[in-house]
BAGUBA-11483 format. One line per field, with one value per residue (C-alpha): residue in three letters; x, y, z. Coordinates in steps of 0.1 Angstrom, whole numbers, always signed. Layout:
<pts>
resn: c(ALA; ...)
u: c(X; ...)
v: c(Y; ...)
w: c(Z; ...)
</pts>
This chain:
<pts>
resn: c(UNK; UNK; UNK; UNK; UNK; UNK; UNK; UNK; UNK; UNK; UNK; UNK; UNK; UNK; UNK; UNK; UNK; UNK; UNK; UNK; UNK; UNK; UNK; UNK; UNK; UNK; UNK; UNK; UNK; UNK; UNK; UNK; UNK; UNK; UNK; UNK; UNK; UNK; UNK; UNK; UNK; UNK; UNK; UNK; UNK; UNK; UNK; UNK; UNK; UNK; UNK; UNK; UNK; UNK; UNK; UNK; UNK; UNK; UNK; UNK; UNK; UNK; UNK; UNK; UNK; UNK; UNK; UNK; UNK; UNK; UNK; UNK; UNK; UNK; UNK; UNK; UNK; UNK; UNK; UNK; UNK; UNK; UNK; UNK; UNK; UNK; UNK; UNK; UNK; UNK; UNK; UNK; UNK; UNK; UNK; UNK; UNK; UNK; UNK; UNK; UNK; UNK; UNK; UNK; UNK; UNK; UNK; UNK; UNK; UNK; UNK; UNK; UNK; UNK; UNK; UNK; UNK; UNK; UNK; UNK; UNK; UNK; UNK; UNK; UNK; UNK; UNK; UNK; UNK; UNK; UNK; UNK; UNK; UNK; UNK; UNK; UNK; UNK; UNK; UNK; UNK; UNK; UNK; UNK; UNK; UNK; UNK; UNK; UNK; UNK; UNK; UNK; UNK; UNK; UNK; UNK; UNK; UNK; UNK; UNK; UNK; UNK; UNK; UNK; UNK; UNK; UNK; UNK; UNK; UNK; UNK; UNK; UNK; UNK; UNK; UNK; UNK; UNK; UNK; UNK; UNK; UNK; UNK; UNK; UNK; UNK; UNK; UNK; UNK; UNK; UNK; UNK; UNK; UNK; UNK; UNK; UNK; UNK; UNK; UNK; UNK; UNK; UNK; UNK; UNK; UNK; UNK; UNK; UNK; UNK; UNK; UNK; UNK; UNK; UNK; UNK; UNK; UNK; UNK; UNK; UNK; UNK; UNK; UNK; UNK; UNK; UNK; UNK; UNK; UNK; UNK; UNK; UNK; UNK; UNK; UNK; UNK; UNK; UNK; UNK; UNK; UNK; UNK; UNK; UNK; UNK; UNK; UNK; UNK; UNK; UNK; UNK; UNK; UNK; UNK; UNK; UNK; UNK; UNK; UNK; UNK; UNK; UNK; UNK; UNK; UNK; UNK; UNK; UNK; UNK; UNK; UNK; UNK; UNK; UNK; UNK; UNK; UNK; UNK; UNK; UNK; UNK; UNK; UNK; UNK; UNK; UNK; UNK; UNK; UNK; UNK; UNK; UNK; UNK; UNK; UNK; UNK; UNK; UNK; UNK; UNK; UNK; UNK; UNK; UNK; UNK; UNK; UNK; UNK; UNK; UNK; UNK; UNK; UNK; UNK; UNK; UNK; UNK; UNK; UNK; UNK; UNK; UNK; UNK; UNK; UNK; UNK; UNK; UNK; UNK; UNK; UNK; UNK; UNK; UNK; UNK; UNK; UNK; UNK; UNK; UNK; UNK; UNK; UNK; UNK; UNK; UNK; UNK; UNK; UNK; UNK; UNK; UNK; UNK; UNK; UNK; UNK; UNK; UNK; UNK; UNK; UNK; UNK; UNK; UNK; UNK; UNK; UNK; UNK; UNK; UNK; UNK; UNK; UNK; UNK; UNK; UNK; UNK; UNK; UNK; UNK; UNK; UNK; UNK; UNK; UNK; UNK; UNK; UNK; UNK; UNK; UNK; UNK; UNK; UNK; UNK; UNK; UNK; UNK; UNK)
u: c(+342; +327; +309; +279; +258; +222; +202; +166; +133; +120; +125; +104; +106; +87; +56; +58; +67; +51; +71; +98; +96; +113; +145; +145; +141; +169; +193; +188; +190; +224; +232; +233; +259; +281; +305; +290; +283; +258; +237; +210; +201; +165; +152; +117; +97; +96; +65; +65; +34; +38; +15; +16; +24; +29; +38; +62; +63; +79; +83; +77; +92; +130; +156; +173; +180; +162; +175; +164; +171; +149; +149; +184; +197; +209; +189; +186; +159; +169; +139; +145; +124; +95; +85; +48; +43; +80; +95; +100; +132; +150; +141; +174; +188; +163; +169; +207; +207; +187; +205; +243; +248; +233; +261; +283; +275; +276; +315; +326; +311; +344; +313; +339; +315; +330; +304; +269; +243; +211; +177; +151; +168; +148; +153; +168; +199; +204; +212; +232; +250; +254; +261; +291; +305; +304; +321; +343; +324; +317; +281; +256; +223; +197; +166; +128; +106; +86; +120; +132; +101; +76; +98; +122; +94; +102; +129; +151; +148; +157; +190; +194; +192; +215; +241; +234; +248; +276; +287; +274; +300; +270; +235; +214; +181; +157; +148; +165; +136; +145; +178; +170; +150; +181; +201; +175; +181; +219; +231; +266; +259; +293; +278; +244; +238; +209; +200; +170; +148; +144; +119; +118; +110; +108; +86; +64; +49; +23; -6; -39; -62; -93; -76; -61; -98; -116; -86; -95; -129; -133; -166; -165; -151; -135; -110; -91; -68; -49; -21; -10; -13; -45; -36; -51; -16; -21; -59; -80; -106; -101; -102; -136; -148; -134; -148; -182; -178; -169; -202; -218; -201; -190; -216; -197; -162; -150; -120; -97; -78; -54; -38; -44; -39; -58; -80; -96; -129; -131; -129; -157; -179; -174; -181; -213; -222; -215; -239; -210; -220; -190; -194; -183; -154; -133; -115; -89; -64; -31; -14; +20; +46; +54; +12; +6; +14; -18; -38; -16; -29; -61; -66; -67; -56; -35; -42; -21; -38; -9; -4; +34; +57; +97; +96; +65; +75; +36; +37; +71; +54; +21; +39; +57; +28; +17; -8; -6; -9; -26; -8; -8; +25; +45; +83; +98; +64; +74; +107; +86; +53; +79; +59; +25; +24; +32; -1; -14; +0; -24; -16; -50; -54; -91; -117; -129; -91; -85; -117; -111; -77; -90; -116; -87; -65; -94; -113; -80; -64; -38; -5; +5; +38; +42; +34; +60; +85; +87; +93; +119; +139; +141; +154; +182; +213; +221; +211; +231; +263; +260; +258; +290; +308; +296; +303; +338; +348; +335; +353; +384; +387; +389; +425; +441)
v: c(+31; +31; +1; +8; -13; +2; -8; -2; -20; +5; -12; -28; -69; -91; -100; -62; -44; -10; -7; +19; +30; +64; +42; +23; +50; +69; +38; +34; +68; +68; +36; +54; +75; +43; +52; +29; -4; -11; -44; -43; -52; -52; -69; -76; -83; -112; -118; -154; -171; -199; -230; -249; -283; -313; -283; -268; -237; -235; -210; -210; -191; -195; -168; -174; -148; -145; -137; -118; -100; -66; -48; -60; -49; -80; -78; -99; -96; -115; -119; -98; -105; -79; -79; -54; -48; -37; -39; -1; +8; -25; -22; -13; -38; -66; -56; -54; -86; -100; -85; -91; -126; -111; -88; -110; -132; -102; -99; -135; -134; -107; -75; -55; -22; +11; +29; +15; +39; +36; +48; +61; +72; +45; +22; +17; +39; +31; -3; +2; +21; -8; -29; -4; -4; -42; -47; -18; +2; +37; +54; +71; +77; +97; +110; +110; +125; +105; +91; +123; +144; +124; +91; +115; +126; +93; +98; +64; +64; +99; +89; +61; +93; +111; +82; +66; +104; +104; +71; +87; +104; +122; +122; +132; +148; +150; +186; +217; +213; +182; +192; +218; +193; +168; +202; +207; +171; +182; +165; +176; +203; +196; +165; +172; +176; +181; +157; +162; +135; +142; +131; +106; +130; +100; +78; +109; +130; +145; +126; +144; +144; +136; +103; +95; +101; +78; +52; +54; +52; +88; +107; +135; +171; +185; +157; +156; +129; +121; +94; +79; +55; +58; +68; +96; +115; +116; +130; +117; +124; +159; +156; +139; +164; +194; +172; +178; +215; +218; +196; +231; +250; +219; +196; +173; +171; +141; +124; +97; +77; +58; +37; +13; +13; +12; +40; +21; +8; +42; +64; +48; +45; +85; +96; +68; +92; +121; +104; +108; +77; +61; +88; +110; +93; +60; +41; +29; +7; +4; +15; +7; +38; +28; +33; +64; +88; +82; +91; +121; +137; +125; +149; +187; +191; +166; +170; +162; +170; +153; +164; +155; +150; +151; +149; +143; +125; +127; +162; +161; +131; +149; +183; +162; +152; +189; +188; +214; +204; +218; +208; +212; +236; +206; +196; +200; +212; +248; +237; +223; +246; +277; +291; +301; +278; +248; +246; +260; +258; +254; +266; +255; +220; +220; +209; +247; +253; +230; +235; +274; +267; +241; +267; +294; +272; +264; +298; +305; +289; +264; +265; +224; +232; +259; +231; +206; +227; +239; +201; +198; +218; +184; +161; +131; +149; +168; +145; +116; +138; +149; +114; +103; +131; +119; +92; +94; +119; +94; +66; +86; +96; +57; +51; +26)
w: c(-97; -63; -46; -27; -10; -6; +29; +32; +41; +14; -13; -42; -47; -69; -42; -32; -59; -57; -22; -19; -53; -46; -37; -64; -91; -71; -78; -110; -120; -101; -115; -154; -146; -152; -120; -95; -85; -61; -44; -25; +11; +14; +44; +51; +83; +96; +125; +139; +149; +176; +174; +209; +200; +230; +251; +228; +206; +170; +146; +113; +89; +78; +84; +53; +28; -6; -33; -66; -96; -94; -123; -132; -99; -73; -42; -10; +11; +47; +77; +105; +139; +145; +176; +174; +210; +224; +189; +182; +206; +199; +161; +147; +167; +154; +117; +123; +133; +106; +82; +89; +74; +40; +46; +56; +28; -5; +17; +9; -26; -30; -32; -9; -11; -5; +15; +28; +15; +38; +32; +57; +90; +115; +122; +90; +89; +125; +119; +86; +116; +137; +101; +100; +127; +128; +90; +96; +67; +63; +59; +45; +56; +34; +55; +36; +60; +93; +101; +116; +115; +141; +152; +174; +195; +210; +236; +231; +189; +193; +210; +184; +158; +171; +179; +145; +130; +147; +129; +94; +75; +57; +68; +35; +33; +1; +9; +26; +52; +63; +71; +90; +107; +115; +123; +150; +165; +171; +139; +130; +103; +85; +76; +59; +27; +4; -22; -38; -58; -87; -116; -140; -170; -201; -177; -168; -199; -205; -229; -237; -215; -234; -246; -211; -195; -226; -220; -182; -189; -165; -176; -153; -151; -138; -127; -90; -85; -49; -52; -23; +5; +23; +58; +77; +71; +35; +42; +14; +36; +34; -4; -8; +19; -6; -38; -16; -14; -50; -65; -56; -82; -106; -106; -125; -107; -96; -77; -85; -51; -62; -36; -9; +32; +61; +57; +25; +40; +62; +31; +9; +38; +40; +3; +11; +39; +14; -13; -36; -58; -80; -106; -79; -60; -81; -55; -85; -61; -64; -99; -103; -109; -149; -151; -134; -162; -175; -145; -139; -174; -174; -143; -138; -104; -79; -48; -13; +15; +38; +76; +70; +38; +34; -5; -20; -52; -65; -69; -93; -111; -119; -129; -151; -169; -171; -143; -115; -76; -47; -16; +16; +30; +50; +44; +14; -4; -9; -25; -52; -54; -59; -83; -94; -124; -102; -84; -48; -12; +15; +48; +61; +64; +62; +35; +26; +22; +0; -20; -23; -38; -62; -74; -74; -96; -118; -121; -146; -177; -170; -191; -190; -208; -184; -158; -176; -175; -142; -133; -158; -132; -114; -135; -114; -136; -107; -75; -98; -98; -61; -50; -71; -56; -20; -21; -36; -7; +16; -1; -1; +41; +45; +54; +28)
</pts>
């Protein structure tokens, strides 16, 4: 049996818990295999505000850590300091620092974990870094997609990278593409490895459509959905724009958002502009994970119009349910829409690119058992076993 101890800030809780979900279901599928142990490190940000008080500031918020039972998994969440304006190069140090008495602490409760398996590469795995170097541990640190595709454009958190890999007996990335990313950054190539998410294939299943869109209370056709966080990355604009361009040849297509972020206010002012009314463009809000199934089949086509993706777990997810994707040609994409029946790649990220492959996919009959079971290709059997055997090497280089 080996003891891990998993370190993220990605990672669900009870007042957040659609956060880090990919983690999660990555634990728990490695969890059934029955040959590891695991708790969870999970701190969140702490950003003090300072009332002047008889000349004096004080902060309030307490640095202790809290504690919860997540899914039946034992996590502690401890504060770490953000600091927004000059935060980003001393991160790893801030969050390392926050972290180590909930360390400290799982130590003296007799949790002596084998390996620290960390989980987005900054400043996350560079801390678990400093975390293991402090409690003599070794590490692993698995790579999703920003961490090492845009952050090391930033010379000092590219040096963290790079020093943080050095202290990683295996640095881990979700697709082959992002570790020829990390192999790019001078990461030692003996040490990467591909782990691929998988999906959850009893959570995700198809369910007919017509009943998914009268459940849903969805009245047009033909149905695009985007799922995500709404960020200019993620380019839900670019899908309403596309949802503009299709109106012309289906008068009644319409598209689901589901998510929240920034963009939120931005977007709906947009299809507004657009006069795309709400039988046009639904701004559902968040759904949690267990709940998306149903969206998934109510639609005909997923769409990710993203700038940048590692492993885009929506596009597994809505296969799953039998609905093919179009997607944009970033990261790890092409290792999911290898084939025809999957769905569309879009080298273009423009509005008439996405549009024209919508139509494409459209204009002919869609096989959604064909769809299912090119996603059954992904089930967590495999990722499961690699990640026992991982960490089990790892475990066993430790001198006794």
């Amino acid at each position: 049996m080996v003891r891990t101890l998993l370190f993220s800030t990605l990672y669900p809780s009870a007042s957040n818990p659609l956060r880090g979900v990919f983690v999660e279901t990555r634990l728990r599928e490695l969890l059934r295999t029955s040959q590891v142990q695991t708790k969870v490190v999970a701190p969140v940000p702490w950003v003090p505000r300072l009332l002047a008080g008889h000349g004096r500031a004080r902060a309030l918020a307490s640095q202790a850590a809290r504690r919860e039972q997540h899914n039946g998994i034992d996590v502690l969440h401890p504060r770490y300091l953000v600091l927004p304006k000059v935060g980003m190069n001393i991160a790893p140090l801030l969050l390392a620092a926050g972290a180590r008495p909930a360390v400290a602490q799982l130590l003296d409760e007799g949790f002596d974990f084998d390996v620290i398996d960390a989980h987005y590469y900054y400043p996350d795995g560079v801390a678990a870094a400093l975390l293991a170097a402090h409690f003599g541990k070794p590490l692993a640190v698995t790579a999703r997609g920003t961490d090492v595709n845009l952050i090391p454009e930033h010379a000092l958190p590219r040096r963290w990278l790079r020093w943080a890999s050095t202290r990683a007996a295996a640095s881990i990335g979700v697709s082959q593409a992002l570790v020829e990313r990390m192999r790019a950054l001078s990461f030692d190539p003996a040490r990467l490895h591909v782990l691929r998410n998988g999906v959850d294939l009893e959570r995700f299943q198809p369910q007919p459509a017509a009943q998914a869109r009268e459940a849903l209370g969805i009245r047009g056709a033909p149905v695009l959905l985007t799922v995500g966080n709404l960020h200019e990355h993620k380019g839900q604009h670019l899908a309403i724009d596309a949802l503009a361009l299709l109106r012309a040849r289906f008068p009644g297509a319409c598209l689901l958002v589901v998510g929240t972020g920034p963009d939120d206010k931005a977007l709906r002012a947009q299809a507004e502009r657009a006069a795309l009314g709400e039988d046009a463009v639904r701004f559902v809000g968040a759904v949690p994970n267990a709940q998306l199934a149903r969206w998934y089949s109510a639609a005909d086509v997923l769409l990710l119009c993203s700038s940048r993706e590692g492993w885009p777990n929506v596009l597994l997810e809505a296969m799953a349910c039998g609905t093919p994707v179009v997607a944009s040609a970033v990261g790890g994409v092409g290792e999911i829409v290898s084939s025809p029946v999957a769905g569309r790649m879009v080298v273009e990220r423009s509005a008439p690119a996405f549009a024209s492959a919508v139509a494409d996919l459209l204009a002919r009959p869609v096989d959604r058992g064909g769809v299912r079971a090119h996603a059954e290709q992904f089930g967590w059997d495999g990722t499961s076993r690699g990640q026992v055997a991982l960490f089990e090497a790892i475990r066993a280089q430790v001198p006794a």
